[in-house]
C-alpha positions in Angstrom: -38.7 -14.2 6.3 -34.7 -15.4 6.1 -33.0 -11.7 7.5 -30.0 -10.9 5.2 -27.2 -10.6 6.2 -25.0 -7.2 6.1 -22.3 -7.3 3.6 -18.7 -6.3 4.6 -15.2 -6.6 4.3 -12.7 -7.9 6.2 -9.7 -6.2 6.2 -6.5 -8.8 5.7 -4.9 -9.6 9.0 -1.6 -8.3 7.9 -2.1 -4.8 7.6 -3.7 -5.5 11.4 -0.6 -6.9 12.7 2.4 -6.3 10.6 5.5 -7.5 11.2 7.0 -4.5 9.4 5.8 -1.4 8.4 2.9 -1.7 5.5 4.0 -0.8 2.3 2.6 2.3 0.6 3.0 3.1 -2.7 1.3 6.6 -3.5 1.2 7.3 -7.3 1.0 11.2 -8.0 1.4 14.1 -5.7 -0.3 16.8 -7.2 -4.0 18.1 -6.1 -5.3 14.7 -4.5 -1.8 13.4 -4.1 -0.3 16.1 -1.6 -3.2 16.4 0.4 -3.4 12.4 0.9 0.6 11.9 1.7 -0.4 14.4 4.8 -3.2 12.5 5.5 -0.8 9.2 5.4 1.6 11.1 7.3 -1.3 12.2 10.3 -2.3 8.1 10.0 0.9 6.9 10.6 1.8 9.2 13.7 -1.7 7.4 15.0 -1.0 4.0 14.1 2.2 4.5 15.8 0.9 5.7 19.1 -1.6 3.0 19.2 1.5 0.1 19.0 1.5 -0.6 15.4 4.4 -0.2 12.7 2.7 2.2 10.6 3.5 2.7 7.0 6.3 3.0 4.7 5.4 5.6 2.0 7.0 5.4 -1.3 5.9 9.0 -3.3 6.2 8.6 -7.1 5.6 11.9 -9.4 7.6 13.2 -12.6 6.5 16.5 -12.4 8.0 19.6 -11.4 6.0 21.9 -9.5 4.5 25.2 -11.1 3.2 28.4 -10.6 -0.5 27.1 -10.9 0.6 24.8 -8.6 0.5 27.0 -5.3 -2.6 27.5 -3.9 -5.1 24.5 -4.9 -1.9 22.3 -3.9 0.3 22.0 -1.4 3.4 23.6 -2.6 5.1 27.4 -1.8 6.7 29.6 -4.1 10.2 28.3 -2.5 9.3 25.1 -4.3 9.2 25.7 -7.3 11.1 24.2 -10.0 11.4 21.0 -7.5 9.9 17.1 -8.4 6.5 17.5 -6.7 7.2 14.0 -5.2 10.6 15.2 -3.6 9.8 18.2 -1.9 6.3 16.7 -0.3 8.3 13.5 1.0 10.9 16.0 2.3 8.7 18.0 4.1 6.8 15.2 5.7 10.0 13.3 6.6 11.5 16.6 8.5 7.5 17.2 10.1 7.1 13.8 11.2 10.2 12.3 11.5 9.6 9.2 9.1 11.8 8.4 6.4 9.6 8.2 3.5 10.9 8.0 0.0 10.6 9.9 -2.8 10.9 8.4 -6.9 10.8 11.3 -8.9 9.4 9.0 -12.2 5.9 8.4 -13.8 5.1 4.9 -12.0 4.7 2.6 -15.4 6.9 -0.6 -16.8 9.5 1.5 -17.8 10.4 2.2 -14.1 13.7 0.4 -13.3 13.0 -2.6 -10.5 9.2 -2.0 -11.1 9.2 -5.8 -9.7 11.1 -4.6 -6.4 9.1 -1.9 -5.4 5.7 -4.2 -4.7 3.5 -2.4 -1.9 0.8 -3.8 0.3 -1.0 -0.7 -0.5 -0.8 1.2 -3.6 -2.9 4.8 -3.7 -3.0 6.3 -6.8 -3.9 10.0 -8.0 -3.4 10.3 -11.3 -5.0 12.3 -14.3 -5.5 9.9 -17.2 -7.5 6.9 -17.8 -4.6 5.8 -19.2 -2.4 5.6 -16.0 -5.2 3.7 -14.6 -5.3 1.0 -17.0 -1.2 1.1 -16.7 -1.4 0.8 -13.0 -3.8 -2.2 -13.0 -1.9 -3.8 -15.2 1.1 -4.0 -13.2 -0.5 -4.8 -10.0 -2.2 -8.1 -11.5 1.1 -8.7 -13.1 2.4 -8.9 -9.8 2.5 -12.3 -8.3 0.3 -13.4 -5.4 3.2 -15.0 -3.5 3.5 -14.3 0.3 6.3 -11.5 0.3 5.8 -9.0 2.6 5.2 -6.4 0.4 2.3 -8.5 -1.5 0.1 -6.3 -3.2 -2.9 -6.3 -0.7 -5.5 -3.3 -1.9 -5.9 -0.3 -4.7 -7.0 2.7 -3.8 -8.0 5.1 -6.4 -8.8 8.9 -6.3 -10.0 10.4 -9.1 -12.2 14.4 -9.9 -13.7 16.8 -12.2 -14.4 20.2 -11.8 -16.2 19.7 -8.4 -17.2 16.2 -8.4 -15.1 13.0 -7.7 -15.0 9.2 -6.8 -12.7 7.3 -4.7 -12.7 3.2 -5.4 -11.0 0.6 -2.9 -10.2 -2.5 -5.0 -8.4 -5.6 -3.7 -5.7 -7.0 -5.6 -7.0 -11.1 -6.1 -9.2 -12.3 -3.1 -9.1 -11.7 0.9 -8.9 -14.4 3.1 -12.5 -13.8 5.1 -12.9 -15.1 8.7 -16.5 -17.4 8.7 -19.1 -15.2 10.2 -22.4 -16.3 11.4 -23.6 -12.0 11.3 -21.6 -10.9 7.9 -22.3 -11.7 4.4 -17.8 -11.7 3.9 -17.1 -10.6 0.6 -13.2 -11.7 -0.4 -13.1 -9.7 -3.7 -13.7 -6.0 -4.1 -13.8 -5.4 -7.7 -10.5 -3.3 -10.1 -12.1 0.2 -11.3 -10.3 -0.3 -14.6 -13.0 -3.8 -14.6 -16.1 -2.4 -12.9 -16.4 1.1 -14.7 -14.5 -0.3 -18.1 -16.7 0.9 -20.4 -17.4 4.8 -18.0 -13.4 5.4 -18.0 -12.8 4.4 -22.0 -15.7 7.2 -22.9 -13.9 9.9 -20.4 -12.1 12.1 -22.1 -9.0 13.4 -19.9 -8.4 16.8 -19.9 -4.4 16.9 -17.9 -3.5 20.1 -19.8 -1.0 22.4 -18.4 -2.5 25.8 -17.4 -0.3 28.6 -17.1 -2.4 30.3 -14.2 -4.1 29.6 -10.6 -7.3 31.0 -12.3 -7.1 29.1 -15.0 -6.3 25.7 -12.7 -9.7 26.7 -10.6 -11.6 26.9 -14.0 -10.7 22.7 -14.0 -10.8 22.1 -10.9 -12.9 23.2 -8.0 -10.3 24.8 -4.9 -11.3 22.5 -1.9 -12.4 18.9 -4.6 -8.8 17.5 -4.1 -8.8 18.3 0.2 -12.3 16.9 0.5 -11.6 13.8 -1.6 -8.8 12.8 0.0 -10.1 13.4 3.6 -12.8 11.1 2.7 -10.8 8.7 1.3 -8.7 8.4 4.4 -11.3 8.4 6.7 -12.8 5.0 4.5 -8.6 4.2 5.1 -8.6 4.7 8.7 -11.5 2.7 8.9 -9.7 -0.5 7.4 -7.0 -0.2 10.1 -9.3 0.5 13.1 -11.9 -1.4 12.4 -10.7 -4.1 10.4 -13.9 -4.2 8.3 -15.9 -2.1 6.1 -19.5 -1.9 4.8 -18.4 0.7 2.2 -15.7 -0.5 -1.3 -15.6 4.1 -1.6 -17.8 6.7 -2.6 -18.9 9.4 -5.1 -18.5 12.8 -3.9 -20.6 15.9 -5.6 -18.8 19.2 -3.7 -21.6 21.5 -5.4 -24.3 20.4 -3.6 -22.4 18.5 -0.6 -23.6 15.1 -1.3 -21.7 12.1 -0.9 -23.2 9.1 -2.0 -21.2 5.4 -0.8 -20.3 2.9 -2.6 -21.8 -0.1 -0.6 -19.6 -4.0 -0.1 -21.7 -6.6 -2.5 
């Protein structure tokens, strides 16, 4: 009987060897957000150290931080009133030296110079379904030319309560080396295609709430930290390893099971 063959993805050789820093866009900086900048942040001081040119991080948020904001995310009292988006990038600039930046603005086709602000990587934490469907339209809108900020990948975060999903899409197809051992799959497929008909039956619930108590009765304390852990970790693994067997995973926090989303 003919073995098959494992299937995997290779990741494109520019985010390998860069000849600049790789362009991040990172859409929202609230719960998931915050706690995936730092991870970015912690990634790039190690990409660094191991001779690459790490990343360059642009943070895009509208929204001014809260009181229910401190505590499930990262944010002090001394921050309030501040664009969530400018006081992370601030912070991580003066902790690790980079020089992120910050676009305090929702990331949709109203944004002036939309076409101008491309990114190899785009990472989005977002509340709405709508924002998702908003954000893939841009990024297919986007031509596949060979600028060196050529939309490469999508990587989505998204939660309930205390369950959550994180989906690594490519933007068009990846060049695959020919592999006598892999199955090489050039295409990982958009969320807003793949789980069409799931994400138009959700029904978001982005409601202020004018409490911490009230925020944890939405959202679980530690859904947003384990998430985006997780989701770096399958990150990390596309810039150390250069493949991956896994296109994300669902994550159920109640009864600590994490279930991957395998390369097909």
């Amino acid at each position: 009987m003919k073995e098959l063959k494992k299937s995997v993805h290779f990741t494109d050789s520019y985010l390998l060897q860069p000849t600049n820093p790789v362009s991040v866009n990172l859409i929202g900086a609230g719960g998931t957000g915050s706690q995936v900048l730092t991870a970015l942040a912690r990634m790039n001081h190690a990409l660094h150290a191991l001779g690459h040119p790490g990343f360059f991080v642009r943070v895009f948020d509208g929204d001014a931080i809260s009181t229910p904001n401190l505590g499930r995310q990262l944010f002090s009292a001394s921050e309030l009133g501040l664009n969530k988006g400018v006081a992370l990038t601030n912070r991580i600039n003066r902790f690790f030296g980079t020089n992120w930046k910050a676009m305090p603005q929702s990331y949709n086709h109203s944004l002036p110079g939309l076409a101008d602000m491309k990114a190899n990587l785009t990472v989005s934490c977002v509340d709405t379904v709508l924002a998702r469907f908003d954000i893939a339209a841009i990024l297919q809108s986007f031509p596949q030319d060979q600028h060196r900020d050529k939309p490469l990948y999508w990587m989505d975060f998204g939660n309930s309560h205390h369950t959550g999903q994180v989906i690594l899409s490519t933007i068009g197809s990846i060049q695959q080396p020919a592999s006598k051992k892999f199955h090489t799959v050039a295409r990982l497929p958009v969320i807003t295609d793949e789980f069409k008909h799931l994400l138009t039956q959700q029904q978001d619930n982005n409601e202020p709430s004018c409490s911490l108590a009230e925020a944890l009765e939405k959202q679980d304390l530690f859904i947003n930290s384990a998430l985006a852990n997780t989701g770096a970790s399958l990150l990390w693994q596309l810039f150390r390893k250069g493949m991956t067997a896994n296109r994300g995973f669902f994550l159920n926090l109640e009864d600590f099971r994490t279930q991957p989303l395998k390369v097909a």
